[in-house]
N, C-alpha and C positions, 0 to 999 in steps of 0.2 A: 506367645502363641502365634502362628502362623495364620494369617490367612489363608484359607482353604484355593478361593477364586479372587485372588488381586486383581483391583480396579490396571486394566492396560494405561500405557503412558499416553495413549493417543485420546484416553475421554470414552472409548466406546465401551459399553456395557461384554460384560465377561460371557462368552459361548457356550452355553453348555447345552452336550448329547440332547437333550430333553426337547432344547427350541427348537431342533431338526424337523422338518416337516415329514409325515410319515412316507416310507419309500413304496413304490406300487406294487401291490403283490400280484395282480393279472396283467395280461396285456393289455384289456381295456386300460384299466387304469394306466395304465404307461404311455398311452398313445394321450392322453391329454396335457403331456408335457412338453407335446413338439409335432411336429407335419408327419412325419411316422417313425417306427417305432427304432430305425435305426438313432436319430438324432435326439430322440427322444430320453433313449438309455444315453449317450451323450448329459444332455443335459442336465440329467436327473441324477448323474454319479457326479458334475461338476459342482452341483449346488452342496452333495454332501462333504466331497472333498474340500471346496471353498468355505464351509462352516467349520472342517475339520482345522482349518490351518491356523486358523484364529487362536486357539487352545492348543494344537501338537506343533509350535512350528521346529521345535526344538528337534522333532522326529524327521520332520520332512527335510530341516537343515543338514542330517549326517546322510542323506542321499534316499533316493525314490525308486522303490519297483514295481518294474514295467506288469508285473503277473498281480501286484493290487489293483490296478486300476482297472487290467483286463479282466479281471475277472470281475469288479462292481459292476461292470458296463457289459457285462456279457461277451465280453470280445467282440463288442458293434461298433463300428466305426472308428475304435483307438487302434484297433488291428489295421484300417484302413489307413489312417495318419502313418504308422510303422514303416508301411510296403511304401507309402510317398516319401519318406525319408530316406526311405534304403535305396530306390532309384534316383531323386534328383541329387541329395548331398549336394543340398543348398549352401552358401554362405551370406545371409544377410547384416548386413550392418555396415561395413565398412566405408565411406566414400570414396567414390572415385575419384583418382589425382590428376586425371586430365581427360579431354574431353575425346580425345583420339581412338580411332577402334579400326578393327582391321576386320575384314569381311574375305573368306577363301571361300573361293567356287570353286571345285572340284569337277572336271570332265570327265567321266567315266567313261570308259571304251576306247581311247585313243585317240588324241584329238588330231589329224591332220593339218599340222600347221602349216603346209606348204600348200595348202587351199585358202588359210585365212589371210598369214600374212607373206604375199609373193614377191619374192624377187624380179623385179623388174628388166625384161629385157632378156632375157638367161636363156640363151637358146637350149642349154643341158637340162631344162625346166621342160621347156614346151615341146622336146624331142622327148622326155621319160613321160610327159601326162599325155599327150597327146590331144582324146579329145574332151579331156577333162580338166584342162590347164585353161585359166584365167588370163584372156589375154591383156595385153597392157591398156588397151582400151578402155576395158571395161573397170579400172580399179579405179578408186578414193582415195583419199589422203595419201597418209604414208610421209615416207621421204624422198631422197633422190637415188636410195637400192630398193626400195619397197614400195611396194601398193597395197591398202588392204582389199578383201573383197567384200565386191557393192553391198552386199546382204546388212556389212556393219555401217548400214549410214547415219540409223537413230546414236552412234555413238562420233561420228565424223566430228561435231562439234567438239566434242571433249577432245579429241585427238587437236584440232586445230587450236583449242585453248591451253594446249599443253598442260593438260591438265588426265592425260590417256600415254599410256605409251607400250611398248615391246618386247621382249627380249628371247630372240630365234637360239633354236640349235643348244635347248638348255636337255638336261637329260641327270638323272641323278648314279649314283656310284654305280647300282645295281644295271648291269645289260641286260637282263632278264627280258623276253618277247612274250612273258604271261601276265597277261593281266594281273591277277591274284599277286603273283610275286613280286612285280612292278609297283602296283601301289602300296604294298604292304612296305617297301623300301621309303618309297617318296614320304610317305604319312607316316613312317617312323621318322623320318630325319635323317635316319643312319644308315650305312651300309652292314654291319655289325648285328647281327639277327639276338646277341646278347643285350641290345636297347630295345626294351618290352613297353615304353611309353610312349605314345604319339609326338611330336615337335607340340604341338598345339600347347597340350597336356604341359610342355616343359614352359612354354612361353608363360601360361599363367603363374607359373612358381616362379619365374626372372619376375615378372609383373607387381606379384604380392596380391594381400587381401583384396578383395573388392566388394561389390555389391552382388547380389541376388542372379542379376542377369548379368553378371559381367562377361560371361560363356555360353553361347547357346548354342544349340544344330539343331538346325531346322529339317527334321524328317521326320522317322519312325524308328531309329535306329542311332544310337552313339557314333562316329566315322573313326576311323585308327586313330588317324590324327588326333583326337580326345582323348583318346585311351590313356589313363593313368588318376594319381588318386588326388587330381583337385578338382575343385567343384565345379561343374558344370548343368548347363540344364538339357533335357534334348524335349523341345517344341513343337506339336503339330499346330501352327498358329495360337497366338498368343489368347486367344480365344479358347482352347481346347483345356488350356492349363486347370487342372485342379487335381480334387482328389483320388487316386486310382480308383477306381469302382464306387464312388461317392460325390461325381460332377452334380451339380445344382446344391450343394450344401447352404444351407442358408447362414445369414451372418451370424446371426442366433446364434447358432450349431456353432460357427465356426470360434467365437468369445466363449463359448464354453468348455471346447476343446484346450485352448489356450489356456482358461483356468485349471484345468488338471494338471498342468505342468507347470502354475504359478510356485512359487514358493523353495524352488531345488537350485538357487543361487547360479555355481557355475557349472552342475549338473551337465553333461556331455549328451544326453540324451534331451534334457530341457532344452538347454540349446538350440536343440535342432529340429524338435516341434516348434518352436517359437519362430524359428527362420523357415522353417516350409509354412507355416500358415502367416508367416510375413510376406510372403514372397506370394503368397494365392492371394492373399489380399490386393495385392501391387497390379497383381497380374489383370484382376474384376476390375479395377479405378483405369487400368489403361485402355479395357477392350472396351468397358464400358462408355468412353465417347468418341465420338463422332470420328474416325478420320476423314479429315478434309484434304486436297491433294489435289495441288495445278496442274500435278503432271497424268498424263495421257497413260494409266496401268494397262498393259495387254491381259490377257486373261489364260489361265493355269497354272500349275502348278507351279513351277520356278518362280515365276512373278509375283504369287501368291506370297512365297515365303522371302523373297526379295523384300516385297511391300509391307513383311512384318517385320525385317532388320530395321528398315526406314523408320516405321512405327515407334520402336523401342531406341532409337538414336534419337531421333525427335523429340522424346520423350524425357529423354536424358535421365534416365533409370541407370548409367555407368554400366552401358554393355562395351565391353573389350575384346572381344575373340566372336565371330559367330562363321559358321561353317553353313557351306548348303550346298546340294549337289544335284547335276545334270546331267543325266545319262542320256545313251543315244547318237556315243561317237566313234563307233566299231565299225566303219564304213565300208567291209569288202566288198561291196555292190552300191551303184547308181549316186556314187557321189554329187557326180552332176557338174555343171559350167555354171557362169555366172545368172541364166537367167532359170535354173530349176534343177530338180536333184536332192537328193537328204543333205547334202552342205549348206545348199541355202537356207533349207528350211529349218534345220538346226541353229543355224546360224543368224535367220531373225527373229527365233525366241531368244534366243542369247542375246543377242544386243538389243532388243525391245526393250525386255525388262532391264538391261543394265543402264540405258539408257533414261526409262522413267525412274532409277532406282538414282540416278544421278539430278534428275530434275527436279526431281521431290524433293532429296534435301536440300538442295538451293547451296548457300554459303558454306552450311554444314559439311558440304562433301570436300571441304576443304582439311577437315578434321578426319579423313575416312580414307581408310588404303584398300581399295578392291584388290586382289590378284585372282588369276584363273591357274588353274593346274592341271595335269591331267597324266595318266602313267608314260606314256610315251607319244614317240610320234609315227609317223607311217613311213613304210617304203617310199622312194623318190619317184620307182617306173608306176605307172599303172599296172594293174592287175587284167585280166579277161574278160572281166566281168563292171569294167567302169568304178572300179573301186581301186583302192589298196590296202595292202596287208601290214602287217605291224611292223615298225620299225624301231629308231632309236630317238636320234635327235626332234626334242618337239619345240613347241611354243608357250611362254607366260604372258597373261597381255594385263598389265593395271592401270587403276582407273582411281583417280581421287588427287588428291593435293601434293606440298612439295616435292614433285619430281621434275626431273630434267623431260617434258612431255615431246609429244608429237614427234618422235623417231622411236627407231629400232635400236637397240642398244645389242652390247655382246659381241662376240667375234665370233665373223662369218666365214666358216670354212669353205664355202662355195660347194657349187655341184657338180664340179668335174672329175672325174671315171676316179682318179686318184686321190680325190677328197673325201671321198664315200666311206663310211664302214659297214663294209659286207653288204653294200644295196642304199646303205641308209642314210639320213642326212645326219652328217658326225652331232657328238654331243659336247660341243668346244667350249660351254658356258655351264657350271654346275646349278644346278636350278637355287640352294642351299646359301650360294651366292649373292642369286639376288636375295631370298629371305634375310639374308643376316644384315644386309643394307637396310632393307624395309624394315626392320627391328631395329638398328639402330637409329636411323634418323626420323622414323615417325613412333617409335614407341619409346624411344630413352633406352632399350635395352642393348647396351652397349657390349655385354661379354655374349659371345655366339657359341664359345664351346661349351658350356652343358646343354645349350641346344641344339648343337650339331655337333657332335662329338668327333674328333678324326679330320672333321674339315680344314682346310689350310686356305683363308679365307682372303680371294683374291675381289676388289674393287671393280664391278661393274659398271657405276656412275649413274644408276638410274632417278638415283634421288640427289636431293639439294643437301 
């Protein structure tokens, strides 16, 4: 004869239907099981499922569907978990295997590199800008062809520490003068419009598993660069993170969610609740204390989301890739000279915050590869109007540990009437170039063509 209800191997008394606590059949009732009735049904379909498991695990072991549990729960809040699953495509668990992380700043608009970092002395410079040319006087560091302009002084030290550096007249396959087509190039990696994943995107696949944050962009929006199918997260400050349409969930709520998806082994869909409400959990323990910070934060936007890469390196959560973007460098009109003008002023948000973003980590920024980017660069003459118009050849400027610092690297075509392409400062350095230097010798990723595919990958020098 069978036993009906076998004593479990663990000692605990056998579950059955009957001990269930009865389930509410108003709303009143429903709302006594949680803050409101959304969490509420949460928790109240968690208790019956976690009793259910006891007794069916056999059921729950051949796989779990998604249309039981939304429907115990009324499709309240497990539909919420769902949509959070389907945008971040978390990956929690894995540790990270080095402490290294790369931070890309994107310049949207076209960055006039022949305002930032100027050749020195170049009469073909100060005859095309005219009265928008930086004269030698007024420049910083640099080396002995370059000056930077004065705007970048919160950054002068790092240049001096060699610890910041360069690299002019880079430009990628695409000559396109559209913006839209230009960056769509750059942030794919490729010239080849059949490569539909961002470089970014491919970097995490050379890279392997990681942690939760090991990918971030910080906006409103995923950037090309991302685009593809590893896991990434996209952050409006690491404070903002939780459930799509269910921010303030309480912990309560959030252990009971968790239990609806106990028990489905290596369930694909368990999984992935478990690592999004891993990762929200991560997210509440980080915002939740204090940052403290010797360095001097400017205030807005860029800085904002600067001071949250810091955050999350400091933190050492194994963030590897985080992307963040500054718009506001389409300068047809009122560029400006060294002492005002939208370059300046673009220009000491930009090096403020890159600067407190560098002070912050301390030591840290040793483990940390900044690069700037941006689609192209500008005309060499000025424009009518105290500006200039799109060009080709632009500027990358990085900022962090092993590299050969404090110069200009790349080969420099000069500005004479016969070095020009079509008006522009040539693009004699593939930008792809340096990326594949800065992957190999700060990230280990040593093969560059599945991430730059087609490239024919010439030796810049900018790293050690």
């Amino acid at each position: 004869m069978t036993q009906e209800n076998p004593q479990p191997p663990d000692g605990n008394p056998p579950y059955h239907p009957d001990d269930a606590p009865p389930r509410p059949r108003t709303a009143q009732e429903l709302r006594r099981h949680g803050p409101n009735l959304a969490e509420a049904a949460i928790r109240v379909q968690a208790e019956s499922v976690t009793g259910e498991l006891t007794e069916q695990r056999d059921r729950w072991r051949h796989g779990f569907t998604r249309r039981r549990v939304m429907a115990g729960a009324g499709a309240v809040g497990v539909a919420s978990l769902a949509g959070q699953i389907a945008t971040t495509r978390v990956a929690f668990g894995a540790p990270a295997t080095t402490n290294r992380a790369l931070v890309v700043v994107f310049l949207r608009g076209g960055m006039d590199g022949l305002s930032v970092v100027v050749p020195r002395g170049d009469r073909n410079y100060l005859n095309a800008r005219r009265n928008i040319a930086i004269p030698d006087g007024a420049l910083i560091a640099g080396d002995n062809r370059f000056g930077l302009h004065p705007a970048l002084a919160p950054l002068e030290p790092f240049w001096k520490s060699g610890r910041m550096a360069a690299v002019h007249a880079v430009a990628s396959p695409d000559a396109s003068r559209s913006h839209f087509q230009a960056q769509d190039c750059l942030e794919r990696g490729a010239a080849s419009t059949g490569v539909h994943t961002g470089w970014l995107d491919r970097v995490l696949t050379a890279l392997g598993p990681g942690t939760t944050f090991r990918a971030i962009a910080e906006g409103s929006a995923l950037p090309r660069s991302l685009v593809g199918g590893e896991n990434k997260l996209v952050l409006q400050g690491i404070r903002e993170f939780d459930l799509q349409g269910f921010s303030g969930v309480r912990a309560s709520t959030l252990t009971a969610l968790k239990a609806l998806y106990t028990g489905l082994d290596d369930h694909p869909l368990a999984t992935q609740a478990t690592e999004t409400l891993a990762s929200i959990a991560a997210a509440r323990k980080i915002a939740s204390k204090d940052y403290r910070s010797t360095a001097q934060w400017p205030g807005g936007g860029f800085a904002d989301q600067l001071r949250d890469v810091a955050r999350l390196i400091k933190a050492k959560v194994g963030l590897r890739v985080a992307a963040v973007d500054i718009g506001g460098w389409d300068m047809h009109t009122n560029i400006g000279g060294p002492d005002g003008g939208d370059m300046r002023n673009r220009l000491n948000e930009l090096a403020s915050a890159l600067g407190a973003f560098a002070a912050d980590l301390g030591p840290a920024l040793d483990d940390v590869s900044v690069v700037t980017m941006s689609e192209f660069g500008r005309r060499v003459e000025a424009n009518g109007s105290s500006g200039t118009d799109h060009g080709h050849g632009g500027l990358m400027l990085l900022l962090g540990g092993g590299m050969n610092g404090g110069k200009v690297h790349g080969r420099w075509p000069g500005l004479g009437a016969g070095a020009l392409d079509q008006g522009d400062l040539a693009g004699a350095n593939d930008y792809r170039d340096v990326l594949a230097e800065l992957l190999r010798s700060r990230l280990g990723v040593a093969d560059h063509k599945p991430i730059f595919p087609g490239l024919k990958h010439k030796e810049i020098g900018v790293f050690r």
